[in-house]
C-alpha positions as CSV (number, residue, x, y, z in Angstrom):
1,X,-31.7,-3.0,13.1
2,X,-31.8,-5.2,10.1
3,X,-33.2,-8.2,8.9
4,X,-29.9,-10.0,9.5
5,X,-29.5,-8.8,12.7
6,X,-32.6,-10.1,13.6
7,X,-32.3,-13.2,12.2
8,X,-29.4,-13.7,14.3
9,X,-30.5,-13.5,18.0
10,X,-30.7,-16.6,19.5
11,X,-29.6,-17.8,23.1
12,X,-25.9,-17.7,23.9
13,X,-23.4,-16.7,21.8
14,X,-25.6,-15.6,18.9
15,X,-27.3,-13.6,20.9
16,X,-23.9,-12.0,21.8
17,X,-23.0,-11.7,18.5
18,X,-26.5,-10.1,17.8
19,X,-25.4,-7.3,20.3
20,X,-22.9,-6.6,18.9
21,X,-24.0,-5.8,15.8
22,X,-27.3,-3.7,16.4
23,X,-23.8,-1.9,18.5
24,X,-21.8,-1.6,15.6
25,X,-24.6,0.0,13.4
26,X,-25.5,0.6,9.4
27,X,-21.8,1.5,8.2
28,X,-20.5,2.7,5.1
29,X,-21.0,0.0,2.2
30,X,-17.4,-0.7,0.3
31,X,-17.2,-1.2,-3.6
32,X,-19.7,-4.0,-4.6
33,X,-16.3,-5.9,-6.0
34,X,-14.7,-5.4,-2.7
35,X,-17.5,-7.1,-0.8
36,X,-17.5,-10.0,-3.4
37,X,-14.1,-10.8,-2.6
38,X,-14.0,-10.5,0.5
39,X,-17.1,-13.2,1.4
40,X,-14.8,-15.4,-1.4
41,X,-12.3,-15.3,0.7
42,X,-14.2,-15.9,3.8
43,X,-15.9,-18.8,1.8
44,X,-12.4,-20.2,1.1
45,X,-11.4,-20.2,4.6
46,X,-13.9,-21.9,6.3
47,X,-14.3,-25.0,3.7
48,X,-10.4,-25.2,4.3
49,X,-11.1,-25.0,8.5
50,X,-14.0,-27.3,8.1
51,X,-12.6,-30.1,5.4
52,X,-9.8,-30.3,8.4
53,X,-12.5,-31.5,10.9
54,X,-13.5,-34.7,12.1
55,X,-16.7,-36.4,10.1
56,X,-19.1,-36.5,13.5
57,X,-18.7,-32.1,13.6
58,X,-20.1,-31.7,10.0
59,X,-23.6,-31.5,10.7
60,X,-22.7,-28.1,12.3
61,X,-21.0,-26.5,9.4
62,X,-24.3,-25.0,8.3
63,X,-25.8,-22.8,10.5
64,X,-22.3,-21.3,11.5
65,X,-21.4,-20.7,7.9
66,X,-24.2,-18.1,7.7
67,X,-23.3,-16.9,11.0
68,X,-19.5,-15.9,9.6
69,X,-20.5,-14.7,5.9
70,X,-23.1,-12.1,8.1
71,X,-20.3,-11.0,10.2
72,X,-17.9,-10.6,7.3
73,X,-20.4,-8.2,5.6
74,X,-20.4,-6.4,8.7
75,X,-16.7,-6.3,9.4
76,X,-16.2,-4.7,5.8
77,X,-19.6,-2.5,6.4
78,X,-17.6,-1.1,9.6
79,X,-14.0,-0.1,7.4
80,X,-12.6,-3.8,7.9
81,X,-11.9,-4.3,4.2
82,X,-9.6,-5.1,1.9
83,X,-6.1,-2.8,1.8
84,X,-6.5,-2.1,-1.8
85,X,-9.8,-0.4,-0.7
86,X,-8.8,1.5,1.8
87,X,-5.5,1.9,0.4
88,X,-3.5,1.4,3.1
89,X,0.8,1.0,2.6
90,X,0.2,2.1,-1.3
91,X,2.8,4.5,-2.3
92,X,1.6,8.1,-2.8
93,X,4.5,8.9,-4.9
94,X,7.6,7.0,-6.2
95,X,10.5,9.6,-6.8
96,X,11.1,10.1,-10.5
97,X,15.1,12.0,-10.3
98,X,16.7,13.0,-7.6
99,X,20.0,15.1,-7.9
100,X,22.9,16.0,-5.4
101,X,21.1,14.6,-1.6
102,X,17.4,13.9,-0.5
103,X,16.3,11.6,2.1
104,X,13.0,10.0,3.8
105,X,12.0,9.5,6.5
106,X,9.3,6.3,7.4
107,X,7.0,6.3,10.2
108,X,8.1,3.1,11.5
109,X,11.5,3.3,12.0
110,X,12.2,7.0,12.4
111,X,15.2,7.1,10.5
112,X,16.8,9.0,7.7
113,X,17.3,7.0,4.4
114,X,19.0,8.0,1.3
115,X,16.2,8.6,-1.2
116,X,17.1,7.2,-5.1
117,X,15.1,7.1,-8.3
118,X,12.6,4.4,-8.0
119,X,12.2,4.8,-4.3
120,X,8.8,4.9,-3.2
121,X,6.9,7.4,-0.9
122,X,4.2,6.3,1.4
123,X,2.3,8.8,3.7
124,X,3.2,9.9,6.8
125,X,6.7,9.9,5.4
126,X,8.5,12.7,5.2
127,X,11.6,13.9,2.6
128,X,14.1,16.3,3.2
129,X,16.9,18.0,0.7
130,X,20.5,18.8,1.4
131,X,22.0,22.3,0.5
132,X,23.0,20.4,-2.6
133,X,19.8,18.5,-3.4
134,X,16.7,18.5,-5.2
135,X,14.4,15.9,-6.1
136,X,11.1,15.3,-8.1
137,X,8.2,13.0,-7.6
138,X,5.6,11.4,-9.6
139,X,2.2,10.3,-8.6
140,X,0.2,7.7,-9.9
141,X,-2.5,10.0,-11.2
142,X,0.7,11.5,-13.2
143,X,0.7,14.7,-10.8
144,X,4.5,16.1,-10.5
145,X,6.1,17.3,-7.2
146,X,9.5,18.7,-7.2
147,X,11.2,19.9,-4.4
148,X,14.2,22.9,-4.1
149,X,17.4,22.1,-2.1
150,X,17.2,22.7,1.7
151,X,13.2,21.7,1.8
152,X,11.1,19.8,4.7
153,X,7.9,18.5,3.1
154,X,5.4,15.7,4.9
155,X,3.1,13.6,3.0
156,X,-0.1,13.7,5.4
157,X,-1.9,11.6,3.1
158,X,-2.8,10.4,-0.9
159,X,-3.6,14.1,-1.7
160,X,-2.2,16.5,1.1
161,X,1.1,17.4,2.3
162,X,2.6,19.7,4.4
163,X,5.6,21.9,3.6
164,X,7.8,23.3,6.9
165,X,10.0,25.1,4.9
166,X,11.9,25.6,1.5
167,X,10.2,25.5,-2.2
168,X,8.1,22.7,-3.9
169,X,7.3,23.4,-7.6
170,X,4.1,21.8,-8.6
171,X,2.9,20.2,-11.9
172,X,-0.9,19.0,-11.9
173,X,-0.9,18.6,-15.7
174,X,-2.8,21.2,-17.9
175,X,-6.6,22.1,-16.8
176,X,-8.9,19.3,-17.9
177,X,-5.8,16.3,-17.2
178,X,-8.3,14.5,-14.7
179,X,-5.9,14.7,-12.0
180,X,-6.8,14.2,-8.7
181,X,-6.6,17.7,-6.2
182,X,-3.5,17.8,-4.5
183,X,-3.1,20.4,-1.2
184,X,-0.1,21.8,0.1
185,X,-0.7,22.9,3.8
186,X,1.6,25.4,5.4
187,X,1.4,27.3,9.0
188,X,-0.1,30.4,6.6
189,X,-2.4,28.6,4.6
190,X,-3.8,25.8,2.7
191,X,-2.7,26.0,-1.1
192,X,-5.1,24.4,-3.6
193,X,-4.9,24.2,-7.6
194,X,-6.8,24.1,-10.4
195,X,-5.0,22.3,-13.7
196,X,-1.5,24.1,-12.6
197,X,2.2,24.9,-12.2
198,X,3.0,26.9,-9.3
199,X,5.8,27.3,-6.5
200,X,5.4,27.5,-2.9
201,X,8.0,28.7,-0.5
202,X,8.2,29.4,2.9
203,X,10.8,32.0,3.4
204,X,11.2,35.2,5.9
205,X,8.5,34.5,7.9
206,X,6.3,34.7,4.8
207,X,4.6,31.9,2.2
208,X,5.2,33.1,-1.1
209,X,3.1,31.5,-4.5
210,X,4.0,32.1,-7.9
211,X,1.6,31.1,-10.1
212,X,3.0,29.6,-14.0
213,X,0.1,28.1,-15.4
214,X,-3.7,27.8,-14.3
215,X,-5.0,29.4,-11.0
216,X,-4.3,28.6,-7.1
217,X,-6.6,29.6,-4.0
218,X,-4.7,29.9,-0.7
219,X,-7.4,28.9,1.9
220,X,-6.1,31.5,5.2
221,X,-8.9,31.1,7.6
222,X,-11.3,34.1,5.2
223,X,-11.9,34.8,1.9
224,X,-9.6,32.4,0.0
225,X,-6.4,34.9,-2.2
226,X,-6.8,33.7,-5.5
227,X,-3.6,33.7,-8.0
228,X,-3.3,33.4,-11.6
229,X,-0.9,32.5,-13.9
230,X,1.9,35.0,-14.2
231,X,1.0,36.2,-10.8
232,X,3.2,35.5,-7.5
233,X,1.1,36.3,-3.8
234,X,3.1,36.6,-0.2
235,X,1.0,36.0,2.5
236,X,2.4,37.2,6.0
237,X,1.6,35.2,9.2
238,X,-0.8,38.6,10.1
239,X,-2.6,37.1,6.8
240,X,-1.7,40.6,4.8
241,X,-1.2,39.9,0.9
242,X,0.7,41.6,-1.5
243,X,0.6,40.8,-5.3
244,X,2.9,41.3,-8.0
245,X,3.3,40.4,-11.3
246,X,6.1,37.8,-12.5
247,X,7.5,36.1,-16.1
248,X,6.3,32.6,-16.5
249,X,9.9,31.5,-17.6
250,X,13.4,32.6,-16.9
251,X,15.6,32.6,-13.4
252,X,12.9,32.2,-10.7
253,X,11.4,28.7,-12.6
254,X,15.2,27.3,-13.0
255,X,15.5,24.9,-10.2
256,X,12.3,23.1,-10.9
257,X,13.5,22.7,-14.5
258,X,16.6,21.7,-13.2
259,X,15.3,18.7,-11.7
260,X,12.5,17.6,-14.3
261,X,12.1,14.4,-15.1
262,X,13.4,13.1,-18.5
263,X,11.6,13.0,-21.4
264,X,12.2,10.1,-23.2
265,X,13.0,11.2,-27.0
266,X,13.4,7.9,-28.9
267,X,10.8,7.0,-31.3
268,X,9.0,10.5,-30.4
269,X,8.4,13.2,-33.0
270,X,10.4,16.6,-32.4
271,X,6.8,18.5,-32.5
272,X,5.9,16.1,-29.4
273,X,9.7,17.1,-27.4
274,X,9.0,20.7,-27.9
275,X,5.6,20.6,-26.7
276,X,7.2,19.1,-23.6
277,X,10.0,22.0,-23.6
278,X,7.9,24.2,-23.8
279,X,5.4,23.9,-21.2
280,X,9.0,22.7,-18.9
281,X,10.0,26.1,-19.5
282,X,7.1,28.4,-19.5
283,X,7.4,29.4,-23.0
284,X,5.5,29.2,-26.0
285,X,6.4,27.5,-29.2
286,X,6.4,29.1,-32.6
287,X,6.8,27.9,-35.8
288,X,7.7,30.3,-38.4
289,X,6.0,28.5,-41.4
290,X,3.7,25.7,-42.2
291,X,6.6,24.0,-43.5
292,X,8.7,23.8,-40.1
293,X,6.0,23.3,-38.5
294,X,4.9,19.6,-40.9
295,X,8.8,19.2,-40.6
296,X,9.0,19.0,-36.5
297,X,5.8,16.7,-36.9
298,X,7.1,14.3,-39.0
299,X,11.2,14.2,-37.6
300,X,11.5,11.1,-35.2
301,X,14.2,11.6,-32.9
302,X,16.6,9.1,-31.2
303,X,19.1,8.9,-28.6
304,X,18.6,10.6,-25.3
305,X,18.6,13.4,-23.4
306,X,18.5,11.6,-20.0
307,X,20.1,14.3,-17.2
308,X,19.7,17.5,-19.0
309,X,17.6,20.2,-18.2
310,X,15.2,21.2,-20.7
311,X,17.1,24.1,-22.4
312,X,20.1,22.3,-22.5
313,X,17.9,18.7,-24.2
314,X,16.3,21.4,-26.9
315,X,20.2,22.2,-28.1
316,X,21.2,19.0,-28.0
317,X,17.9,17.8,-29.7
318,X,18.2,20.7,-32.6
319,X,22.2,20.5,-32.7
320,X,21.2,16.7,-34.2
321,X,18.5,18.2,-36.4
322,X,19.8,20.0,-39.1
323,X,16.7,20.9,-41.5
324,X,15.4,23.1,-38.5
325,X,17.0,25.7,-36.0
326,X,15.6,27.0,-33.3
327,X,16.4,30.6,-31.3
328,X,14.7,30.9,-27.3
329,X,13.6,34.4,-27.2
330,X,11.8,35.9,-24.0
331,X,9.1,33.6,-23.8
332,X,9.6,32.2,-26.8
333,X,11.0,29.2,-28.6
334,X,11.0,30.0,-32.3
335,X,11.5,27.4,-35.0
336,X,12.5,27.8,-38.4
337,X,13.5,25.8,-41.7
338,X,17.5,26.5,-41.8
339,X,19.0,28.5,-44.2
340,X,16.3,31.3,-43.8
């Protein structure tokens, strides 16, 4: 028991009140800034409640003032803090594009709403895609997840979701973003990343992880199966793995491409767009001299590219760009001065 509980027991109710904290217990301190507020707003509260009194109860403002600081430091020692510390209601995502039909579905009411760009995501919710829909979200740490049409996937909290069934394509930024860990639990296994993009699907009875950049550990109950990039795992319910190898671009990566969220060209340099292309669609760019190369650093583009997918915004981007040309090859995009 602490000093202030000590200080605290006295006949009656503060000896009730004394109870009741040696019950509650050393907790868990909040943020130092967290605990300042709160006592200011306590503070607050109780000069307005006693400037509303009558003149003859001053005198007993005092003593009881100490009384409900103590118990506020307690409250907030015990988890009763401030929302933006516990972060309670704060949305875990807000949905960056959505195309064809996605909805959500809240806790509180139960219902399905239509989900649109802008929309925010709050854990438990859950979002579902139509046959014809796909949608991606952004966290606030910058983290990208994009789900396939025909997907289930619950957000069980900040940085954990669970995926019943379909594909979600996630983009934790390259290793060494900062980025906060984001899981993705499934009836065969927990999937983890480090500095990724990867798929995960549940399909035929099986949860299948194709790895596009950085490494994943799928945590099955035993030694976790480790993929790395250019690497696709299917884990059986039985916990068997198979591994194969798979292209970091092409077919399989199209309907997360599909759905990425614009890039906003204006005022950007075309060096900075096909950085972005690139890594969008798993293939490396080349330049085939220094001069292209200066050429795409210095050209500022304009205009937009707003609901194309990134093949189609690198056309459109090079069709307006006439000093340079560009050819996608395999895993390539190659840039070079025109005219060569």
């Amino acid at each position: 028991m602490n000093d202030q509980a000590q200080n605290l027991e006295q006949p009656g109710d503060d000896a009730d009140l004394a109870a009741l904290l040696r019950a509650v217990g050393p907790r868990e301190q909040p943020p130092a800034d967290v605990a300042v507020e709160v006592r200011a707003r306590v503070a607050a509260e109780w000069r307005a409640t006693v400037a509303a009194r009558q003149p003859a109860r001053r005198r007993v403002v005092q003593p009881w003032f100490a009384v409900a600081a103590s118990v506020a430091t307690v409250a907030i020692a015990a988890g009763i803090a401030l929302p933006r510390w516990i972060g309670a209601g704060d949305p875990v995502a807000t949905v960056a594009r959505v195309s064809g039909a996605a909805a959500v579905r809240h806790s509180a009411d139960g219902a399905w709403q239509p989900l649109t760009a802008g929309s925010s995501i709050r854990a438990p919710d859950e979002i579902r895609t139509e046959p014809s829909g796909r949608i991606a979200l952004r966290r606030p740490d910058g983290l990208e997840v994009r789900l396939d049409a025909v997907t289930r996937l619950a957000f069980d909290d900040d940085n954990r979701a669970s995926l019943a069934t379909g594909s979600v394509y996630v983009d934790a930024g390259a290793p060494g973003s900062g980025n906060a860990p984001f899981v993705i639990g499934t009836p065969y296994g927990d999937v983890r990343h480090l500095g990724t993009q990867y798929v995960a699907s549940i399909r035929d009875d099986t949860l299948q992880v194709a790895v596009r950049e950085g490494s994943v550990a799928i945590d099955k109950g035993q030694m976790p199966a480790v993929a790395r990039a250019g690497e696709a795992l299917t884990i059986a319910r039985d916990g068997a793995v198979s591994r194969r190898q798979l292209d970091v671009y092409g077919e399989s990566w199209r309907w997360a491409e599909s759905v990425a969220p614009e890039f906003a060209i204006a005022g950007r340099s075309l060096d900075e767009f096909l950085a972005w292309a690139g890594r969008e669609t798993g293939r490396k760019v080349v330049y085939t001299s220094a001069d292209a190369a200066r050429e795409a650093e210095t050209t500022q583009l304009k205009g937009s590219v707003a609901g194309l997918a990134p093949e189609a915004a690198i056309a459109a981007v090079f069709a307006a760009e006439p000093g340079l040309r560009q050819q996608i090859t395999g895993g390539q995009i190659r840039v070079e001065r025109a005219g060569r």
